[in-house]
ZADO-1210 file (C-alpha; in nm, 4 decimals, padded with zeros to 6 digits):
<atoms>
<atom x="00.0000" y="00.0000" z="00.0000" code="UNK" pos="1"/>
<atom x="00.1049" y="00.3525" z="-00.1216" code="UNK" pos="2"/>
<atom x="00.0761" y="00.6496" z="00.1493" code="UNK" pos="3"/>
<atom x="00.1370" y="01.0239" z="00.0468" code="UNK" pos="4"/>
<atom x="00.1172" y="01.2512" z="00.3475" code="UNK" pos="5"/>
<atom x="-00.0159" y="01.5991" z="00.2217" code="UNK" pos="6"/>
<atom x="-00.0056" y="01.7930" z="00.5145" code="UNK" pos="7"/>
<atom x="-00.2586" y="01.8508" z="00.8349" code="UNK" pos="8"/>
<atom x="-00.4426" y="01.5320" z="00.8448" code="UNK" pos="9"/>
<atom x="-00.4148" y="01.4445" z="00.4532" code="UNK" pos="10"/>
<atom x="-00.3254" y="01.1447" z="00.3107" code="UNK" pos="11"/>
<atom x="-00.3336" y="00.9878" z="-00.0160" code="UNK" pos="12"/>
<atom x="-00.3451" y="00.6078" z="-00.0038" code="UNK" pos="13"/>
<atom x="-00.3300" y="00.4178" z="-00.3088" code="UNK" pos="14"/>
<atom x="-00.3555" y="00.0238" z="-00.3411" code="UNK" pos="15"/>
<atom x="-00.3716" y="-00.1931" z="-00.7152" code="UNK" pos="16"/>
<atom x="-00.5945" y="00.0551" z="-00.8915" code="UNK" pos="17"/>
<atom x="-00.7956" y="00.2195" z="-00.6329" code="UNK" pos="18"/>
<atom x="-00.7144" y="00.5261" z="-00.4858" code="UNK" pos="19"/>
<atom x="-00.8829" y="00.7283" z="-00.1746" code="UNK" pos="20"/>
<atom x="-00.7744" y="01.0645" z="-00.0021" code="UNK" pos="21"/>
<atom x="-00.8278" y="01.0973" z="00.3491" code="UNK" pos="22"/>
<atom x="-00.9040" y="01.5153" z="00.4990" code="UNK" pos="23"/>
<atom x="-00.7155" y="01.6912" z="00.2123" code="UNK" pos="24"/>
<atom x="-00.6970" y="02.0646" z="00.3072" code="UNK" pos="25"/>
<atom x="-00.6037" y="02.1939" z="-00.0302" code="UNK" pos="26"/>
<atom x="-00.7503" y="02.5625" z="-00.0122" code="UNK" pos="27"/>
<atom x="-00.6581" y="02.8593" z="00.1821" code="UNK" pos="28"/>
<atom x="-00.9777" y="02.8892" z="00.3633" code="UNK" pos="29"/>
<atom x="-00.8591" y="02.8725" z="00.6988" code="UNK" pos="30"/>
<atom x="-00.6418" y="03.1642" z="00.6069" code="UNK" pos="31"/>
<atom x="-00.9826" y="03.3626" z="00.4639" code="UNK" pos="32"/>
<atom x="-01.1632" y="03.2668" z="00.7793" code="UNK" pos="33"/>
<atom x="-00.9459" y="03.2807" z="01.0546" code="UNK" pos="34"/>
<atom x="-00.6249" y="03.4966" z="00.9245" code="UNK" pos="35"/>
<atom x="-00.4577" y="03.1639" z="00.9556" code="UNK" pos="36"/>
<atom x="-00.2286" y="03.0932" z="00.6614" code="UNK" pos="37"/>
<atom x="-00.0815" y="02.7505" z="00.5420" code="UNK" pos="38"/>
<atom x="00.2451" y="02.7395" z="00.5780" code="UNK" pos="39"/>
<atom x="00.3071" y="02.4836" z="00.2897" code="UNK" pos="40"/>
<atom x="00.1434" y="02.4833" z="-00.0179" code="UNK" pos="41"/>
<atom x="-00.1397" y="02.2601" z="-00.1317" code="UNK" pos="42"/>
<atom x="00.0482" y="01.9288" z="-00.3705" code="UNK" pos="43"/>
<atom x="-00.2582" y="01.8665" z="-00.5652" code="UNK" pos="44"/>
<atom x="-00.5550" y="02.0748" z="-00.7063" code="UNK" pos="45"/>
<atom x="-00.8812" y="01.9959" z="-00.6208" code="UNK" pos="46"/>
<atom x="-01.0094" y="01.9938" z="-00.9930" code="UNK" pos="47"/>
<atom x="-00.7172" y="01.7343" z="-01.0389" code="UNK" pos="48"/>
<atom x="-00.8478" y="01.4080" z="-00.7950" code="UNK" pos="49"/>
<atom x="-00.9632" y="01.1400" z="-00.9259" code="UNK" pos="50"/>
<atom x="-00.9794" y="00.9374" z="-00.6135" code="UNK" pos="51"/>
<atom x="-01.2180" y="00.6523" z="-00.5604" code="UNK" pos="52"/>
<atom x="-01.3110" y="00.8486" z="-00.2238" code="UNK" pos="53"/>
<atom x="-01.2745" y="01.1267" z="-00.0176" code="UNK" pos="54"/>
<atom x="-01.2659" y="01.0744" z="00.3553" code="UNK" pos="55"/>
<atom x="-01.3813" y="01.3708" z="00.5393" code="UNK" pos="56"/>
<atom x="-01.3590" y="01.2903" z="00.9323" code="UNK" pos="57"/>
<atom x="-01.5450" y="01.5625" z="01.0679" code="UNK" pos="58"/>
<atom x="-01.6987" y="01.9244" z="00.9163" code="UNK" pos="59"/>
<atom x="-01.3576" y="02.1364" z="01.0116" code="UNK" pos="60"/>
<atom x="-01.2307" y="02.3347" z="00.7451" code="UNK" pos="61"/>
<atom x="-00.8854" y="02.1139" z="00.8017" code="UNK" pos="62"/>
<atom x="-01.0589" y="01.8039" z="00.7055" code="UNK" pos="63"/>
<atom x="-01.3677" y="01.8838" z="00.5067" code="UNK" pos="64"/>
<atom x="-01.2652" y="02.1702" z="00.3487" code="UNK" pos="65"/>
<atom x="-01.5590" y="02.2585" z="00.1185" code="UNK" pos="66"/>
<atom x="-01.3754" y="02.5212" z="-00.0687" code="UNK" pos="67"/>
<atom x="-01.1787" y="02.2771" z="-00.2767" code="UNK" pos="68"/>
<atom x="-01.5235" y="02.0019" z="-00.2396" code="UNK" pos="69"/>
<atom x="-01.6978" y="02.2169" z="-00.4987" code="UNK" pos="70"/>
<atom x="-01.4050" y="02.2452" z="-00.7365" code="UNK" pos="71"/>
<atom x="-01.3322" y="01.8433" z="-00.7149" code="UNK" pos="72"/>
<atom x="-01.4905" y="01.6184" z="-01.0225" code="UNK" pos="73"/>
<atom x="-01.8747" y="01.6598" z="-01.0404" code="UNK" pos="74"/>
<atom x="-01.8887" y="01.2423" z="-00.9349" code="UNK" pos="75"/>
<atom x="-01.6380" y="01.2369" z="-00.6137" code="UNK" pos="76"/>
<atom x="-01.7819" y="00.9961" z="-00.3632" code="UNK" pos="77"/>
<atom x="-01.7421" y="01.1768" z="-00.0155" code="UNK" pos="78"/>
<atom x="-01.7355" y="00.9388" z="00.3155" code="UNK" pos="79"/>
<atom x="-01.8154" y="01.1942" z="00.6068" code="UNK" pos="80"/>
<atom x="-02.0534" y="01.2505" z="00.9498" code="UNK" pos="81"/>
<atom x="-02.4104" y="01.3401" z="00.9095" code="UNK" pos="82"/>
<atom x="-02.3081" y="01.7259" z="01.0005" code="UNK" pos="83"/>
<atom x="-02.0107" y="01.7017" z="00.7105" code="UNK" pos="84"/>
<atom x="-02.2780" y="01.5788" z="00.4628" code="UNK" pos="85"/>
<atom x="-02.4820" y="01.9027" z="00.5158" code="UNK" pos="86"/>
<atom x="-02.1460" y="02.1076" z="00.4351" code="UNK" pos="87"/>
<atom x="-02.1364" y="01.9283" z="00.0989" code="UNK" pos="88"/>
<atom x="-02.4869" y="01.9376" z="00.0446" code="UNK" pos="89"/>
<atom x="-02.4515" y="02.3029" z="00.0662" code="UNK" pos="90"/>
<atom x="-02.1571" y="02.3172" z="-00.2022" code="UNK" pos="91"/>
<atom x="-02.3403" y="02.1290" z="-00.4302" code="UNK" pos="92"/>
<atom x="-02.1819" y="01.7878" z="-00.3494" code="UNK" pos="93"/>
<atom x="-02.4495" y="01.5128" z="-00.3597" code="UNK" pos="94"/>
<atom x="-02.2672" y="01.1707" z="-00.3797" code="UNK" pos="95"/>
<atom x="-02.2254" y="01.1706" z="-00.0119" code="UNK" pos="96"/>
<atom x="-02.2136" y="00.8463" z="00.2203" code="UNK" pos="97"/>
<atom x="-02.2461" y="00.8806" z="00.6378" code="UNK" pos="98"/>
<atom x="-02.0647" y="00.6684" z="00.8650" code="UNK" pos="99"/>
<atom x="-02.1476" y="00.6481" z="01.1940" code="UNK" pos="100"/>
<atom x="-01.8793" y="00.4838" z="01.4465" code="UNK" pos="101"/>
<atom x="-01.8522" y="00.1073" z="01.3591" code="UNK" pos="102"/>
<atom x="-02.0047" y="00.1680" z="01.0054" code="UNK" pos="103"/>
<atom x="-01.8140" y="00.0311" z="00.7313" code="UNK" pos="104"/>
<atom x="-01.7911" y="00.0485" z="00.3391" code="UNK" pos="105"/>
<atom x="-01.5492" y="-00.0679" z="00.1149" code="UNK" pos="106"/>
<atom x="-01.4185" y="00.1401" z="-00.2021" code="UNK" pos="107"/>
<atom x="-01.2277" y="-00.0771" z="-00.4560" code="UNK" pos="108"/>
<atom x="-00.9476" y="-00.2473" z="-00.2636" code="UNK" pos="109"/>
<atom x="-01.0303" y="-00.0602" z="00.0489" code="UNK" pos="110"/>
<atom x="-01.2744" y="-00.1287" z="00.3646" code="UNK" pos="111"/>
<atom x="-01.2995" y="00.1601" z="00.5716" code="UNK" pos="112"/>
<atom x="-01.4557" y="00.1117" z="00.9433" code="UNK" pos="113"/>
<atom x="-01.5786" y="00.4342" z="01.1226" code="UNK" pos="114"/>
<atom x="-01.3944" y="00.3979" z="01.5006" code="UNK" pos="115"/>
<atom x="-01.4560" y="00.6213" z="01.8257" code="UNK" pos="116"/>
<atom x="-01.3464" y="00.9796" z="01.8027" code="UNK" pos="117"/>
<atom x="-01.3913" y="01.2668" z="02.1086" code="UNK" pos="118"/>
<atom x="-01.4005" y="01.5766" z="01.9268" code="UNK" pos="119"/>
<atom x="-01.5682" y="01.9300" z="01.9484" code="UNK" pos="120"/>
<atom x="-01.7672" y="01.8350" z="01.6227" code="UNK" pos="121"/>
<atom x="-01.9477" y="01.4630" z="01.5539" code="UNK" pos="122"/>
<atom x="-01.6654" y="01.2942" z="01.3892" code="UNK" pos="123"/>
<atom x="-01.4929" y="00.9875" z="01.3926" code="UNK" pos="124"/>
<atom x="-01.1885" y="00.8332" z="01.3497" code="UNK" pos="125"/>
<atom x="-01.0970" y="00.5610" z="01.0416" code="UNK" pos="126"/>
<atom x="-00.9640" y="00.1920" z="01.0275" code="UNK" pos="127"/>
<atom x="-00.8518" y="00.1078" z="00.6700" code="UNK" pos="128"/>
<atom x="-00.7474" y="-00.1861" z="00.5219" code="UNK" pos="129"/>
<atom x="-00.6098" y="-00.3041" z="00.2227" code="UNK" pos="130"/>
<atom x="-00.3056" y="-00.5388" z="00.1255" code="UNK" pos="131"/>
<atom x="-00.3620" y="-00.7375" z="00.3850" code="UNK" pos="132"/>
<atom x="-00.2380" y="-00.4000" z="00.6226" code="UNK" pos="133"/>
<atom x="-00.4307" y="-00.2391" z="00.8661" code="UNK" pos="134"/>
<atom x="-00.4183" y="00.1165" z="00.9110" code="UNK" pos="135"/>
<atom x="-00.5446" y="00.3273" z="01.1815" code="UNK" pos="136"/>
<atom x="-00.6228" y="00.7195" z="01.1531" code="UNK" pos="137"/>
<atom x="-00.7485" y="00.9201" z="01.4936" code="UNK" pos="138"/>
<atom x="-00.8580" y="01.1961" z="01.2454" code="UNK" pos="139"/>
<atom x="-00.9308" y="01.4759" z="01.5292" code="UNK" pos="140"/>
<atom x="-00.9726" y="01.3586" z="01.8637" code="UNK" pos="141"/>
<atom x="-00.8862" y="01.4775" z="02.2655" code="UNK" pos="142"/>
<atom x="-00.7436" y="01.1826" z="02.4975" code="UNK" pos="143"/>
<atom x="-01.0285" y="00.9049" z="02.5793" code="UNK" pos="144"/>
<atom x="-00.9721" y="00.5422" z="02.7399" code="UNK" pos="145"/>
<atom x="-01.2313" y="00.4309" z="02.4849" code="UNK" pos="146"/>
<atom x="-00.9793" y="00.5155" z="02.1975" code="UNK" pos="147"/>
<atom x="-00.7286" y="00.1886" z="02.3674" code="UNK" pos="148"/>
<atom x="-01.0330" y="-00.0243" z="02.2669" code="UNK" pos="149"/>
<atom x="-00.8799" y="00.0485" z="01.8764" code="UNK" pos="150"/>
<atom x="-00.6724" y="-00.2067" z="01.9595" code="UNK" pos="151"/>
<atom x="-00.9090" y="-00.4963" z="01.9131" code="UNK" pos="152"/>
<atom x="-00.8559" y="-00.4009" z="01.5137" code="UNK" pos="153"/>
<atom x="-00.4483" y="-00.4597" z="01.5425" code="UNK" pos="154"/>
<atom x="-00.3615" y="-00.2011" z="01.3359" code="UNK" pos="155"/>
<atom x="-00.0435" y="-00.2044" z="01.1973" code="UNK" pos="156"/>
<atom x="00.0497" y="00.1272" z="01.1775" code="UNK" pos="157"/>
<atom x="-00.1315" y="00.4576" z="01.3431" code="UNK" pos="158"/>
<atom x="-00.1570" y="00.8173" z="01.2158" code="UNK" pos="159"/>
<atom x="-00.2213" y="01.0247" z="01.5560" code="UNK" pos="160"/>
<atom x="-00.3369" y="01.3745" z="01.6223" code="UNK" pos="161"/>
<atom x="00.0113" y="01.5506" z="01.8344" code="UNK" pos="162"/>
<atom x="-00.0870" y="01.8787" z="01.8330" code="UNK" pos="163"/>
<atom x="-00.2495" y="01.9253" z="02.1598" code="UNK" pos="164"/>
<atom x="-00.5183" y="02.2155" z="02.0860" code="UNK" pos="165"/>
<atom x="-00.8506" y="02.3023" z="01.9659" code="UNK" pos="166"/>
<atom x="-00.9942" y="01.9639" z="02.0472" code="UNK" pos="167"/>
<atom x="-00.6967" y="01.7264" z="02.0186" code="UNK" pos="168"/>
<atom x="-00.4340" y="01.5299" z="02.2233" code="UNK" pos="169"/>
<atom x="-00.1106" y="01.6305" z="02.3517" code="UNK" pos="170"/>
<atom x="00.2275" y="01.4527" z="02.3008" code="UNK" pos="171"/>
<atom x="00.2174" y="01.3226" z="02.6232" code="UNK" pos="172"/>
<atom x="-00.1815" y="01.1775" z="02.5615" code="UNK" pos="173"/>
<atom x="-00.0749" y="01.1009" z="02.2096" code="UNK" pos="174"/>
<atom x="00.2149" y="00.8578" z="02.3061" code="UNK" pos="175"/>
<atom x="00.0192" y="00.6690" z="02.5842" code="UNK" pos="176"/>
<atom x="-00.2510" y="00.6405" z="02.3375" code="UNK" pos="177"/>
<atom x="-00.0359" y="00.4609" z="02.0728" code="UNK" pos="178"/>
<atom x="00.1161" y="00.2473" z="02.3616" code="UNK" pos="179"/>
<atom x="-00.2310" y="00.1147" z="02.4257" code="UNK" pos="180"/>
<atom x="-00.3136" y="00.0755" z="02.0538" code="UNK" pos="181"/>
<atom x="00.0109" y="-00.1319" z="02.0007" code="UNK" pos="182"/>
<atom x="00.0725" y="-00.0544" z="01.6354" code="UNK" pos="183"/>
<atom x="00.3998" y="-00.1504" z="01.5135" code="UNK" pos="184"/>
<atom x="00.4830" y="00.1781" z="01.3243" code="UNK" pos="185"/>
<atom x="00.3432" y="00.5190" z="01.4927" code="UNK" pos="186"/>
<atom x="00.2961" y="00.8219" z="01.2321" code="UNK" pos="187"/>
<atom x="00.2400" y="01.1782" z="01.3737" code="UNK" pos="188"/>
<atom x="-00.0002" y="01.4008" z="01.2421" code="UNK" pos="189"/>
<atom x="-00.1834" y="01.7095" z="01.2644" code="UNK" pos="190"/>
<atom x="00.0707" y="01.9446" z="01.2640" code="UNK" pos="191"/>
<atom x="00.2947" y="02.1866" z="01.0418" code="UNK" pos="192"/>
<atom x="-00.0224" y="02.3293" z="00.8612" code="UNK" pos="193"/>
<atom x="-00.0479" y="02.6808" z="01.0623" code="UNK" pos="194"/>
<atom x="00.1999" y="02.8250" z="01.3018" code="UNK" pos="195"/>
<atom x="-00.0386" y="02.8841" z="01.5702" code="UNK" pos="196"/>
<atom x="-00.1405" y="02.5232" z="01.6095" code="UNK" pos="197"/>
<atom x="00.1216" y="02.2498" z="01.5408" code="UNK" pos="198"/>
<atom x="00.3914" y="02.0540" z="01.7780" code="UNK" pos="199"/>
<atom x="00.7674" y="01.8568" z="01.6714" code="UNK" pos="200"/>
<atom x="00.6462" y="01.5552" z="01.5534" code="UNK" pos="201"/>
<atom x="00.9978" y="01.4013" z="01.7013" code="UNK" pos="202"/>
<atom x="00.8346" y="01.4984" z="02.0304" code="UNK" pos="203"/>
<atom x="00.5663" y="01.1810" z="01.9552" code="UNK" pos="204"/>
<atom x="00.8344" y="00.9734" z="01.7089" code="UNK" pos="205"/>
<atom x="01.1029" y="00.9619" z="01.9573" code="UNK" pos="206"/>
<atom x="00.9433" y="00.8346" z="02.2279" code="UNK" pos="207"/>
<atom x="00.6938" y="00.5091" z="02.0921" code="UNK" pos="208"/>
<atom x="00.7495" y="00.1921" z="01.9231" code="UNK" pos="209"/>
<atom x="00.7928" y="00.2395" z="01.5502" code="UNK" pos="210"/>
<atom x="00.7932" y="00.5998" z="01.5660" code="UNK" pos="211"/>
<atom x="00.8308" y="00.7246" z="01.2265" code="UNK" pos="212"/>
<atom x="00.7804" y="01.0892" z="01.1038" code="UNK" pos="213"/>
<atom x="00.6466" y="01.1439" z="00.7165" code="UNK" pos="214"/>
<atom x="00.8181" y="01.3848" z="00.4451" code="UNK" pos="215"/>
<atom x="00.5549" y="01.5912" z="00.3496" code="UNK" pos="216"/>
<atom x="00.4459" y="01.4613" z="-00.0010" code="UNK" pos="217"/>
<atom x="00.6792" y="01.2029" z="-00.0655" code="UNK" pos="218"/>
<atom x="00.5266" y="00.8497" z="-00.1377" code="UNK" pos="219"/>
<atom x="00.5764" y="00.5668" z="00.1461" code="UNK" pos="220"/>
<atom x="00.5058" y="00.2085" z="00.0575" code="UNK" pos="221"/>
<atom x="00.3900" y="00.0159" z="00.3658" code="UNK" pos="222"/>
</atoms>
């Protein structure tokens, strides 16, 4: 399995001929909104996916960012929460599927499970397997016992939120959290996007098993 990290909580995952993007924040809208600029530019233009899916974890402008929704293919197949299919709905996006936590639905060579996610907006975060791999992906979430129970899944490697504000965990929560998860490889994320909300990523890599930070939009193979 192919995994492009494209800053925030963005990934592009790509296995045999099926391709999905998970929370691609490819506008400047939080900029417009909240004078909060990116501070790396967007890899990809909106007009320019072709993916078999979008994941959008919750209705944030980081992860469902409808500004670049309405300029993506007129047949994109968003996966969001009931509140992030109203954003779309608004935009003019109407091939929209809701999953609720333990929900799943498979795209191409993909199954994608809704899991628990404590947020300041109904979201959720994703298991996703392909390749015989399972991934795990927090999406937005504070510290919660009831993320350890992730674990049943066995994921083998875990994207987790570091950043430690506006409704996420800290390093310290982050690393526990991964401890009880047990992955094998530990990925960072949710940070380096805006310079009033991001965290050293070596703060979370250093200190768990597998720890392993991402060059921004450079293709792994897992």
């Amino acid at each position: 399995m192919k995994v492009t990290w494209i800053g925030q909580s963005g990934y592009i995952l790509k296995s045999g001929s099926t391709e999905i993007m998970l929370d691609p924040y490819l506008s400047d809208a939080v900029n417009m909104l909240e004078n909060r600029p990116r501070l790396v530019s967007a890899p990809i233009k909106p007009e320019d996916i072709h993916a078999g899916a979008v994941i959008c974890t919750h209705n944030h402008t980081d992860h469902l960012d409808t500004y670049s929704a309405a300029l993506m293919p007129e047949n994109t197949h968003f996966i969001t929460t009931a509140e992030g299919r109203d954003a779309l709905y608004a935009v003019g996006r109407k091939n929209v599927s809701v999953l609720f936590e333990g929900d799943s639905i498979s795209v191409g060579d993909f199954e994608i499970t809704a899991v628990y996610a404590k947020h300041t907006a109904e979201a959720f975060g994703a298991v996703i397997r392909a390749e015989g791999k399972t991934l795990y992906f927090s999406g937005d979430t504070l510290f919660d016992s009831r993320l350890f129970e992730i674990s049943r899944f066995k994921p083998d490697i875990a994207f987790i939120c570091i950043n430690g504000k506006l409704g996420n965990m800290n390093v310290k929560e982050a690393v526990i959290t991964a401890g009880k998860i047990g992955a094998a490889i530990n990925i960072p994320n949710h940070y380096g996007m805006f310079a009033t909300n991001t965290e050293d990523p070596h703060r979370f890599a250093d200190f768990v098993i597998g720890g392993t930070v991402l060059e921004f939009n450079r293709e792994y193979d897992f």
